[in-house]
N, C-alpha and C positions, 0 to 999 in steps of 0.2 A: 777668153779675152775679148773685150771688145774694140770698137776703134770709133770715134766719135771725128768728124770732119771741122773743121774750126771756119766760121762762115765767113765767107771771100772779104768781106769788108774789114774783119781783122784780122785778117793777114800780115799786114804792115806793122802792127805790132810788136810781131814777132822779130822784128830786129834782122841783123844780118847771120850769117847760117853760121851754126857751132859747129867742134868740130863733131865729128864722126855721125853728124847727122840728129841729136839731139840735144833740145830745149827742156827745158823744165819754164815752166810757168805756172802762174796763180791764175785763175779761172773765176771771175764771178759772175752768177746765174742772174735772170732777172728777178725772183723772191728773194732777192740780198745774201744767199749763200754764196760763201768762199771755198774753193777747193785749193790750197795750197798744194805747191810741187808736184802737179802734173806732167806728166812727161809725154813731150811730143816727139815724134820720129816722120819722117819724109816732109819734117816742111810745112805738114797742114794736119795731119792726126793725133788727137790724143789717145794715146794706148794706155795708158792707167798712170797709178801714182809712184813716186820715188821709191817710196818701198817696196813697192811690186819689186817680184823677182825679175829682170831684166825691162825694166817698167814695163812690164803686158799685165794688165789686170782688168779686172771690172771696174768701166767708166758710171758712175752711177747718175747719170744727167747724159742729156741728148741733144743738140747741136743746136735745136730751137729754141732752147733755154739759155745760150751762152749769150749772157749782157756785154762783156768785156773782160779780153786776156790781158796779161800783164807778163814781161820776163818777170822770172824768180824774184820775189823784191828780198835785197841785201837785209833789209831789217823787218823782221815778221811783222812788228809795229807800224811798219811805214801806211799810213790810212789811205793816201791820195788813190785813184784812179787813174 
């Protein structure tokens, strides 16, 4: 498992806290990839993806390449940032 740290400045982002302490969010890097349905746990780490088993999996990107989170966007289509 790894745990990638989500950089202080998007923080805010992330909305106000879910319950039982996890987010899912979309993730994109600065080379314009998208990582949909991330899942964060404590607030500020991503531990892998929705389908990971308990989301703990392999994050395949590392904290310095995160351009911009997003909550889960409702419509996989939705383009905006």
């Amino acid at each position: 498992m790894s745990k990638v740290e989500i950089p202080d400045k998007l923080l805010v982002k992330l909305g106000s806290e879910m319950k039982m302490d996890v987010h899912w969010i979309d993730v994109k890097l600065k080379d314009g990839s998208v990582f949909p349905k991330m899942v964060v746990r404590g607030g500020r780490y991503i531990t892998g993806n929705s389908l990971d088993n308990d989301g703990q999996g392999n994050v395949p990107f590392q904290s310095s390449q995160i351009l911009s989170i997003r909550r889960q966007a409702l419509f996989s289509w939705w383009p905006f940032w």
